[in-house]
C-alpha positions in Angstrom: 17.9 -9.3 -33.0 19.0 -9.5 -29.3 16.3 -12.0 -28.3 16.6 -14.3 -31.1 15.0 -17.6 -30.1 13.5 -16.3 -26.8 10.3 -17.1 -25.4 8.7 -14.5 -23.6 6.1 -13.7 -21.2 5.1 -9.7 -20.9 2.3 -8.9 -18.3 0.5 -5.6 -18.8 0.9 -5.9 -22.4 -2.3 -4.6 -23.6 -1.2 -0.9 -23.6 1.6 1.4 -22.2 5.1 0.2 -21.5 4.1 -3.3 -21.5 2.5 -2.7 -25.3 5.9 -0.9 -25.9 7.8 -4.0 -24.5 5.8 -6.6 -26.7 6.6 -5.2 -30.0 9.9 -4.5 -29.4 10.3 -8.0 -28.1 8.8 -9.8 -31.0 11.1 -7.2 -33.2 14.2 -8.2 -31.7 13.3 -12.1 -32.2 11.2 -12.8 -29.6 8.3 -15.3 -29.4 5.8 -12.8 -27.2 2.8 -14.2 -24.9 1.4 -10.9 -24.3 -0.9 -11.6 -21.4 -3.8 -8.8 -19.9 -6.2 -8.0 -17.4 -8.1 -6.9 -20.9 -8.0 -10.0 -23.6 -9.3 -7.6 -25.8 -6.3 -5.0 -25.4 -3.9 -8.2 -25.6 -5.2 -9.3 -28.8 -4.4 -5.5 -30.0 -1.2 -5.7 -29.0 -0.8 -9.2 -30.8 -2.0 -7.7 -34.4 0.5 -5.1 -34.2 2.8 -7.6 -33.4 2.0 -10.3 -36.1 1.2 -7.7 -38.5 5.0 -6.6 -38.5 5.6 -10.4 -38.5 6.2 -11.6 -35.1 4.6 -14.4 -33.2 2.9 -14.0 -30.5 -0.1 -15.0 -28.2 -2.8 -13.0 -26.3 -3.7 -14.5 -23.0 -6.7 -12.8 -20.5 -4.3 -13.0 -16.9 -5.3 -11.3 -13.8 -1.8 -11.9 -12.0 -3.9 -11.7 -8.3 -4.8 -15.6 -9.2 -2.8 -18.1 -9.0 -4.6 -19.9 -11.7 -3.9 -17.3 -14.0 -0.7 -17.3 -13.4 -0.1 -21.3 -14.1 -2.5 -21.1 -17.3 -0.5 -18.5 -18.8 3.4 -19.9 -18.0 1.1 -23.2 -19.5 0.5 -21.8 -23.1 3.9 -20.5 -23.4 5.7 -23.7 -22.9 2.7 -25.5 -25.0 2.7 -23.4 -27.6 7.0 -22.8 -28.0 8.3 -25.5 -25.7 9.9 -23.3 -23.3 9.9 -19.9 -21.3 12.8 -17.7 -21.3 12.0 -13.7 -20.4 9.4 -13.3 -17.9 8.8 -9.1 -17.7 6.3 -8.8 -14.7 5.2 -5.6 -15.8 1.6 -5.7 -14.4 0.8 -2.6 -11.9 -2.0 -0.3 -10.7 -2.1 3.0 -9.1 -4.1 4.3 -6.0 -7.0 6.0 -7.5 -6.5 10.2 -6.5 -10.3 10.9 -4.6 -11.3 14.6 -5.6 -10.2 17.4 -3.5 -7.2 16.4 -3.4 -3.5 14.1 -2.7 -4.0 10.7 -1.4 -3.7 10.2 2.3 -3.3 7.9 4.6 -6.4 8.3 6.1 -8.4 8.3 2.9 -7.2 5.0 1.6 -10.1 2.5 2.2 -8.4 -1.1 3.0 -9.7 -2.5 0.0 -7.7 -0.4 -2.2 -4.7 -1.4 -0.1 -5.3 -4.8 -0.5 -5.8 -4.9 -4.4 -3.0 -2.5 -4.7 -0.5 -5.0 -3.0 -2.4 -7.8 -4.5 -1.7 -7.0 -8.4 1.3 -4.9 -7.3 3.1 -7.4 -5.0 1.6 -10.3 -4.7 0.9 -11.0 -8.8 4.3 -10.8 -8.9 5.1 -13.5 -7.0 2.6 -15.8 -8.3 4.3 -14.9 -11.7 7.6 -15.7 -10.6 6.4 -18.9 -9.0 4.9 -20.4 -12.1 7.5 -18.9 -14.5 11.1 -19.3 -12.8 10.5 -22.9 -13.2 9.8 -23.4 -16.3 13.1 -20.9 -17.1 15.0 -23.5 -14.9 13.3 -26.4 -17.4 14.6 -23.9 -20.5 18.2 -23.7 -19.1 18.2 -19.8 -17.9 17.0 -16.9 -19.0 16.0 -13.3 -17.3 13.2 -11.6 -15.0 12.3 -8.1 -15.2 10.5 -7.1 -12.8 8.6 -3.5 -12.9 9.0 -1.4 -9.8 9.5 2.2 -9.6 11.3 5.3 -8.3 9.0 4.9 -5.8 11.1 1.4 -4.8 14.0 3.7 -4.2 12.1 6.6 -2.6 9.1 8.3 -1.2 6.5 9.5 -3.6 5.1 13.1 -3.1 1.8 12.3 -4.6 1.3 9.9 -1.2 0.6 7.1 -3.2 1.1 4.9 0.4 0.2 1.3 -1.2 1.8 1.8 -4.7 4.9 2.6 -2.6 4.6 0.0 -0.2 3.6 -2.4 -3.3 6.8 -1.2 -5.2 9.3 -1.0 -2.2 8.5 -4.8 -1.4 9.1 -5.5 -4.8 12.6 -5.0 -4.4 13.5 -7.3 -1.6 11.2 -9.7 -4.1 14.0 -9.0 -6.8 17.1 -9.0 -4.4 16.1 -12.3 -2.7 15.2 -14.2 -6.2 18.1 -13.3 -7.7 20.2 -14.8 -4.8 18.0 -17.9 -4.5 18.6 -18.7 -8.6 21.7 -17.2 -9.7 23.1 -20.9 -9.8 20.0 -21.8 -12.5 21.1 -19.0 -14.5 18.2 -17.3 -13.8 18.8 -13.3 -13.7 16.3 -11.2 -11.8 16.1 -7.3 -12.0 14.0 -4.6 -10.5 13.0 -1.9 -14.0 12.5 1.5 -11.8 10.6 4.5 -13.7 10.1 7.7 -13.5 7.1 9.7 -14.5 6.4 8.1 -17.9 3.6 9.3 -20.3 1.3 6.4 -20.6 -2.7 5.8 -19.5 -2.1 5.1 -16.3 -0.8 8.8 -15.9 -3.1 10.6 -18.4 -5.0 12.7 -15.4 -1.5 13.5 -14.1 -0.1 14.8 -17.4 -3.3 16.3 -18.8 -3.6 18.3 -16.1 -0.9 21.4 -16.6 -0.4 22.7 -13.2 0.2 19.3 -12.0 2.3 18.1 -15.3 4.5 21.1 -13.9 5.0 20.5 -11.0 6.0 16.8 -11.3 8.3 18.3 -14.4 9.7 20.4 -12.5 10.7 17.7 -9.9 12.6 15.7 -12.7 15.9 17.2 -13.7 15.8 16.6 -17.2 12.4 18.2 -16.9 10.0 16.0 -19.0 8.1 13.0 -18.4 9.5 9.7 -20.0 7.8 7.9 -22.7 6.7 4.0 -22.7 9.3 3.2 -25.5 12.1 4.4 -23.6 11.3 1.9 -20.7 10.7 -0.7 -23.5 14.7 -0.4 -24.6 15.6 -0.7 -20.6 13.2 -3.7 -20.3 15.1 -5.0 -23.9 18.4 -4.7 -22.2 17.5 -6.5 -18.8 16.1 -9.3 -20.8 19.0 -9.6 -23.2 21.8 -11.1 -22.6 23.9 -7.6 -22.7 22.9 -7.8 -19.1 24.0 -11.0 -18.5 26.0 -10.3 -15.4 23.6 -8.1 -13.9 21.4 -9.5 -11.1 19.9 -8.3 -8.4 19.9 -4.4 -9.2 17.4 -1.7 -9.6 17.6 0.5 -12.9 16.4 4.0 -12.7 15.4 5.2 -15.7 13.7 8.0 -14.6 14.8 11.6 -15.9 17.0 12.0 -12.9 14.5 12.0 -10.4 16.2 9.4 -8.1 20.0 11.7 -8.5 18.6 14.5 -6.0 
């Protein structure tokens, strides 16, 4: 029960690693506002949670408004009295066109700018609504969801993802200076290739499950539960004198 008495914000939480996150959360103790995009996919993740009986809250949040943002660090504190984890875990993917890899000269500037909107800038709105109320709680932890692609170039040319992710950790590095003396920890979560939704067209297709297998030293793709227990550990305070850093969990991919 390594988050006994913790309140807990997951964004994303309606499916993949942010589902993953949510019910682990609520196991280990957790009070769990899993917010979405999808209220619908939220509430799922809620009746798994309650139904293994945990307590949680679904909340609709698109993390591009700042409204969102405030309403949802709101019904925490309302509903518990405080805030404790915030896991900005909220993310999109440039959309692969057919006929091929993603360019730079087939990326219209709208998909740059939602990209970096949900991807970067939600992240920051989260941050800014939630690191407060952590201050208000007396500490607690950040987890922030970047990538390998934070650490290194992508060869699917995902150019805003990577730019989105990469700018996420200066985010992490320059929060966790600014409130290390609130006791508020802040860490960057870097995956790998990790079976989930978002990556279905990428793993259902052999050749191309190959190829990005082959490109991963352990040779498999991770799986959402297995960034959950990374997520558990940067939120817990087993990581209590860790902030600042990037973890790779990631099959190796970042090691070559």
């Amino acid at each position: 029960m390594r988050l006994t008495g913790k309140i807990a914000i997951i964004t994303g939480a309606g499916a993949g690693m942010g589902r993953e996150a949510a019910v682990l959360f609520a196991r280990e103790g957790a009070r769990v506002v899993a917010a979405d995009l999808r209220r619908d996919a939220a509430a799922q993740t809620v009746e798994t949670i309650r139904a293994a009986g945990g307590d949680a809250l679904a909340i609709e949040c698109d993390v591009a408004s700042p409204e969102a943002n405030t309403h949802m660090v709101a019904a925490a504190v309302q509903r518990w009295g405080g805030l404790h984890v915030f896991y900005a875990n909220a993310g999109m993917v440039d959309r692969r066109p057919e006929g091929g890899d993603i360019g730079l000269e087939r990326i219209s500037l709208e998909t740059w700018q939602r990209i970096l909107a949900v991807n970067l800038t939600g992240v920051f709105l989260g941050c800014r609504a939630a690191i407060p109320a952590m201050v208000t709680s007396g500490g607690g932890s950040v987890v922030i969801t970047g990538s390998v692609g934070s650490l290194v170039g992508h060869r699917a040319n995902n150019h805003a993802y990577v730019a989105s992710k990469t700018a996420l950790l200066g985010l992490t590095r320059n929060l966790a200076v600014e409130y290390a003396s609130k006791s508020i920890r802040v860490n960057c979560l870097c995956p790998g290739q990790i079976r989930t939704a978002m990556t279905a067209a990428l793993y259902d297709d052999p050749a191309r499950r190959r190829r990005f297998e082959d490109l991963t030293p352990m040779g498999r793709f991770g799986e959402a539960d297995e960034i959950a227990r990374a997520a558990l550990f940067l939120a817990s305070d087993e990581s209590s004198f860790m902030t600042g850093a990037a973890l790779a969990v990631d099959g190796g991919w970042t090691a070559l």
